[in-house]
C-alpha positions, -999 to +999 in steps of 0.1 A: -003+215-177+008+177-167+008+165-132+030+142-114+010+108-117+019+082-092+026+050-109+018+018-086+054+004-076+072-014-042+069+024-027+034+027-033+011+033-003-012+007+010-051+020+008-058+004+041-044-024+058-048-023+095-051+006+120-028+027+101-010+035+060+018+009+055+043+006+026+030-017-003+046-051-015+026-066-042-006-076-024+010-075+011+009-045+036+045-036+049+034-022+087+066+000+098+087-009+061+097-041+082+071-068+092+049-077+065+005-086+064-019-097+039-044-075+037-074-092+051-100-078+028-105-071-005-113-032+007-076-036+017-057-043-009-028-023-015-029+006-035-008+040-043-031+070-033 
């Protein structure tokens, strides 16, 4: 049996970046789907999980 594999796209999670998940945007951290940050570190980068 197949499983549903999460492909890395703009509605990807990000790993961590910040006190809390945000929405992913190439290497940027969407906090709230409206203001967006750099992830600061490179344990931060964003990344669907």
């Amino acid at each position: 049996a197949s499983a549903l594999v999460h492909t890395a796209d703009l509605h990807s999670w990000c790993k961590s970046c910040g006190p809390q998940p945000a929405n992913c945007k190439s290497n940027q951290c969407i906090v709230n789907c409206s203001v967006s940050k750099v992830c600061p570190s490179p344990d931060d980068v964003c990344a669907a999980v």
